[in-house]
N, C-alpha and C positions, 0 to 999 in steps of 0.2 A: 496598496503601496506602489509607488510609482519608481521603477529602477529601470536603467538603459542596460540595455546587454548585448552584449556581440554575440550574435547565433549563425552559424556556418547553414547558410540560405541555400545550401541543398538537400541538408538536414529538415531544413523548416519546410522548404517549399513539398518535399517527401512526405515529409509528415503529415502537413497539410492536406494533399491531395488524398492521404491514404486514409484518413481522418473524415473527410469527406464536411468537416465544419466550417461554420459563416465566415470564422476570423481569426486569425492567427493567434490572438491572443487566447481562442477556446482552444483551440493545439495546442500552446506551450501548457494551460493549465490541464487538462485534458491527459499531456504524457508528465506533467508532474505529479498528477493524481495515481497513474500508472504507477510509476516508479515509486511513489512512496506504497503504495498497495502492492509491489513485487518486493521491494526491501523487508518489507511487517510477514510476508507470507516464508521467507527466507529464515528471517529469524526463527519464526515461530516452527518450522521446521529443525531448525536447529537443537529447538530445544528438547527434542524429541530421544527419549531417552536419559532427562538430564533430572527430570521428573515422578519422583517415586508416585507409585499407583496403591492404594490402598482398597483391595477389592472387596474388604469388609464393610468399609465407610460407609454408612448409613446415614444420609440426608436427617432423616426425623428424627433421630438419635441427636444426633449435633442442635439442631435447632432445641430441643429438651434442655440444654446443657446451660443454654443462656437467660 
């Protein structure tokens, strides 16, 4: 998908060098990939606690069930 976007080119040009890749365009996908992989890891700590543990739960039991 082809979208124009205004990126603060000290941002990018940062990125880039720090990236150490061919094309700008592997940078932007590159720290989009990042951030949605920091967002998921965020969550998923979040949820920590929110999550009852059932330390009986037996795998081969459950499976029997179906």
């Amino acid at each position: 998908m082809a979208v124009n976007v205004v990126i603060d080119d000290k941002l990018l040009t940062s990125a880039f060098n720090i990236s150490r890749l061919k094309t700008k365009r592997e940078t932007v996908n590159l720290a989009l990939e990042e951030f949605i992989q920091r967002r998921n890891r965020i969550e998923a700590i979040d949820m920590f606690g929110k999550i009852e543990f059932n330390k009986d739960w037996n795998p081969r039991k459950a499976r029997n069930k179906i």
